[in-house]
Backbone as a printed PyTorch tensor [residue, N CA C, xyz], in Angstrom:
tensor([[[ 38.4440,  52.8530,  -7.2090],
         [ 39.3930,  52.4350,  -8.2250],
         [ 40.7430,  53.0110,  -7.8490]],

        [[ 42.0250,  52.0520,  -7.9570],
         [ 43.2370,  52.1870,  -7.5110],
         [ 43.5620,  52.2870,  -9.0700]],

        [[ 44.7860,  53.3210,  -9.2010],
         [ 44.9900,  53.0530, -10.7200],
         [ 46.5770,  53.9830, -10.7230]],

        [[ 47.7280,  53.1150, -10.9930],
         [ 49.1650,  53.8990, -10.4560],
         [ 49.5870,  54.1490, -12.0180]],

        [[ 49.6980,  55.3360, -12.2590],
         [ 49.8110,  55.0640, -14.2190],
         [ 51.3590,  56.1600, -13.8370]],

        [[ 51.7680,  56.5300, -12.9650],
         [ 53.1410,  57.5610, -12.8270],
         [ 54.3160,  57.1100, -13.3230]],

        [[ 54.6130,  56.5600, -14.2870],
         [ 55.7330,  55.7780, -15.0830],
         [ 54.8410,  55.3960, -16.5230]],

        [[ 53.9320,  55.5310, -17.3150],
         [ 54.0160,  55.1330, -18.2150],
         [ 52.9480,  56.0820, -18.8180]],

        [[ 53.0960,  56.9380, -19.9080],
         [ 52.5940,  58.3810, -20.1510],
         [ 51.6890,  57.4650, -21.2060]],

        [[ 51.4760,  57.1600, -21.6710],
         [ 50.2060,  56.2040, -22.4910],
         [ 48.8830,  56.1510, -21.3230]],

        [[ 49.6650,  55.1570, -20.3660],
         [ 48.5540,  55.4090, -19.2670],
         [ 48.1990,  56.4460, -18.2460]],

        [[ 49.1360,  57.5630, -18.7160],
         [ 48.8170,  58.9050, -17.6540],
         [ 47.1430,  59.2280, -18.5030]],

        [[ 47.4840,  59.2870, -19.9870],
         [ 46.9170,  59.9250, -21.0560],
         [ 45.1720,  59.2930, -20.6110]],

        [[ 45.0290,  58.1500, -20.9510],
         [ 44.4690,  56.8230, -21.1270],
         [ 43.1450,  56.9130, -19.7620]],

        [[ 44.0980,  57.5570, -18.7870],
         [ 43.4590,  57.6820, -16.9200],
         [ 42.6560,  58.8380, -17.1360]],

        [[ 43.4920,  59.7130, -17.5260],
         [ 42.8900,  61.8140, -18.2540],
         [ 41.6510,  61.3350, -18.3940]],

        [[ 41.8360,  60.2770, -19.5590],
         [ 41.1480,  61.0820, -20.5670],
         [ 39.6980,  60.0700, -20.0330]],

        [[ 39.5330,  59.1240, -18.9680],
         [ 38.8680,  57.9950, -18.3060],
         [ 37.9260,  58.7580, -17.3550]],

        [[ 39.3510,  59.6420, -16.6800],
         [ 38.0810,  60.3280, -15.6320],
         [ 37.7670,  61.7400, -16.1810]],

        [[ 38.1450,  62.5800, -17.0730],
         [ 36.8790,  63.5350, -17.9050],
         [ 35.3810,  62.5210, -18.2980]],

        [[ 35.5060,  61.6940, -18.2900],
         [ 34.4940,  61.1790, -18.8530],
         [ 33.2710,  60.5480, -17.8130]],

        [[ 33.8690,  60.3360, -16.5370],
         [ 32.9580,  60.1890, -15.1270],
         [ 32.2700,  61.6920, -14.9300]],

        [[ 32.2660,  62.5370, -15.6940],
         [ 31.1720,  63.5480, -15.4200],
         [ 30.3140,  63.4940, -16.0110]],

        [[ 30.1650,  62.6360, -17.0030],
         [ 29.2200,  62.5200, -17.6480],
         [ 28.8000,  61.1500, -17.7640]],

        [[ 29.0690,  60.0690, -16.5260],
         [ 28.5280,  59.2630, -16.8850],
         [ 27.2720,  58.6420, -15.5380]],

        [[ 26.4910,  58.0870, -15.3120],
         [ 25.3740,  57.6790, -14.8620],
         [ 25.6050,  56.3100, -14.6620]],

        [[ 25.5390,  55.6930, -13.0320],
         [ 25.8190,  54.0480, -13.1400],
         [ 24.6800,  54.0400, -11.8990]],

        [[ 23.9920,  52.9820, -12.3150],
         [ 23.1700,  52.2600, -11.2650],
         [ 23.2600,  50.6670, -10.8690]],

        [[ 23.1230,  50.6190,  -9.8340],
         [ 23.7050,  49.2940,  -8.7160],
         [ 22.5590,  49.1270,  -7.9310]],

        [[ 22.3640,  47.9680,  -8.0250],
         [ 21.4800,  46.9980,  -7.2160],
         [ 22.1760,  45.7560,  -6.0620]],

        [[ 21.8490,  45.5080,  -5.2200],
         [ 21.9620,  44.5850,  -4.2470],
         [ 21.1190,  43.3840,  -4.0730]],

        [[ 21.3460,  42.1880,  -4.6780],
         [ 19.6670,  41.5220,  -4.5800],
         [ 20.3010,  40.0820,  -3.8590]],

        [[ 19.4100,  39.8660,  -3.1570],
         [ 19.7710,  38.1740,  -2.2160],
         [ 19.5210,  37.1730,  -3.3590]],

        [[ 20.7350,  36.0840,  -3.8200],
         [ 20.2330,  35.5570,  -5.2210],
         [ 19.3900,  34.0500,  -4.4950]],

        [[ 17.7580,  33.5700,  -5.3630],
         [ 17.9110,  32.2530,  -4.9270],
         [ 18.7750,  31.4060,  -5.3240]],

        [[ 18.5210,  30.3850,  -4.4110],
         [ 19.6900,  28.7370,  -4.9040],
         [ 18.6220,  27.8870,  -5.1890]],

        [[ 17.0380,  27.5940,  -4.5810],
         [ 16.2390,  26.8660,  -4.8370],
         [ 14.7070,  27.5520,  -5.1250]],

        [[ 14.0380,  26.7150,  -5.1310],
         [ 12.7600,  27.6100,  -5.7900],
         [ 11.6990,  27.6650,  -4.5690]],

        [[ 12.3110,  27.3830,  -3.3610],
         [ 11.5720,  27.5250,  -1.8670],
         [ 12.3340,  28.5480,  -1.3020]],

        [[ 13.3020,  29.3000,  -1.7190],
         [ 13.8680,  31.0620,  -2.0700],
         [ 13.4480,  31.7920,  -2.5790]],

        [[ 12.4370,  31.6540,  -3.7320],
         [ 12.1070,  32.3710,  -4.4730],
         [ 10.9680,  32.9450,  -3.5500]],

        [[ 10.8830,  34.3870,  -4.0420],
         [ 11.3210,  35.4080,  -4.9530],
         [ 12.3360,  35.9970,  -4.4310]],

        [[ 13.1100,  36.2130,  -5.4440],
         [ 14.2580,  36.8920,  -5.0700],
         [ 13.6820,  38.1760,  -4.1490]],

        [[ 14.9780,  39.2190,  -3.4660],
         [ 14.7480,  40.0900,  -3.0310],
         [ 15.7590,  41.0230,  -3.3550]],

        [[ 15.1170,  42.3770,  -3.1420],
         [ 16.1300,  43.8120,  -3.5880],
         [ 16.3370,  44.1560,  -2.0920]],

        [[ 17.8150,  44.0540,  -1.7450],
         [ 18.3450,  44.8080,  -0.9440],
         [ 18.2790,  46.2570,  -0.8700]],

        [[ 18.5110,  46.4680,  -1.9350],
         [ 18.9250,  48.1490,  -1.9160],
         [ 19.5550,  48.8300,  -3.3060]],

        [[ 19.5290,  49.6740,  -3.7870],
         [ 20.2320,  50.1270,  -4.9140],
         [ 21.0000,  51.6680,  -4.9640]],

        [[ 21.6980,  52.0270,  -5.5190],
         [ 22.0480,  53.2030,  -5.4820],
         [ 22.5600,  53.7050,  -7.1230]],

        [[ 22.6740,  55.2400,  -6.7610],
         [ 22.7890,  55.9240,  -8.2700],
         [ 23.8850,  56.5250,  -8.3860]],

        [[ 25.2560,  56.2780,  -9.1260],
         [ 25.8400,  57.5400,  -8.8750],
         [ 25.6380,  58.6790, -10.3250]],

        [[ 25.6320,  59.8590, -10.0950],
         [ 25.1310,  60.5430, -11.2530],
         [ 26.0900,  61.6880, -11.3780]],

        [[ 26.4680,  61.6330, -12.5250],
         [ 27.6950,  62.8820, -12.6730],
         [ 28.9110,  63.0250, -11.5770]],

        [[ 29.9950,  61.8440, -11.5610],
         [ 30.6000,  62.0160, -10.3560],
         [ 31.7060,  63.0720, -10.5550]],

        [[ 32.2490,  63.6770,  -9.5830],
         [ 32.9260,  65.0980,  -9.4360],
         [ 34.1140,  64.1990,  -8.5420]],

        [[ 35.3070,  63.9930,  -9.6950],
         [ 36.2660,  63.3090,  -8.9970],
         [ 37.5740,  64.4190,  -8.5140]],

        [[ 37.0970,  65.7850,  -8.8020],
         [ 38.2310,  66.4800,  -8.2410],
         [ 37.5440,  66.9450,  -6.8760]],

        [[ 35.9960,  66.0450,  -6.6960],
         [ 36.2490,  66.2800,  -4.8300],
         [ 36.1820,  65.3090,  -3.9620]],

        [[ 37.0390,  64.2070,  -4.3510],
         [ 37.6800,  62.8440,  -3.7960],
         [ 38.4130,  63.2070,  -2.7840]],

        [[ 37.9520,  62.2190,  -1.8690],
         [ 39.1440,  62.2870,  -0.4180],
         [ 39.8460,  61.4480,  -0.3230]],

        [[ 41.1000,  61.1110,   0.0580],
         [ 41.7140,  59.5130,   0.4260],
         [ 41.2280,  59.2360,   1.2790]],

        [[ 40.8360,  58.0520,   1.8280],
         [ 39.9200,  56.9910,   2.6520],
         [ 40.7780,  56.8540,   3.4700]],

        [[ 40.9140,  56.5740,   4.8830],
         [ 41.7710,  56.1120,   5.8670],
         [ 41.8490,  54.5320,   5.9110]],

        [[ 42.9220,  53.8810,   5.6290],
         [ 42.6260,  52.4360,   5.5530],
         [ 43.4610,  52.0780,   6.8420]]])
């Protein structure tokens, strides 16, 4: 998440008070191949992942 709030103190507040709240939150993600016809079926699970209690004061910037 990109999020530039440095000009408008509503949204400095708004961001605060967004990521105190990623420590306490729990998101799970799935990956699944969707069918289009019913000679696809059954669907399939790629893969899933958990993130659990994320700790955003140990974020790195990404090299793009």
């Amino acid at each position: 998440i990109d999020i530039d709030v440095g000009s408008f103190a509503l949204a400095r507040g708004l961001a605060s008070t967004a990521l105190s709240c990623l420590s306490s939150l729990i998101t799970d993600t799935a990956f699944v191949i969707q069918a289009n016809t019913t000679d696809e079926l059954p669907e399939l699970l790629c893969g899933a992942t958990r993130l659990n209690h994320v700790d955003v004061s140990r974020a790195i910037w990404a090299n793009a």
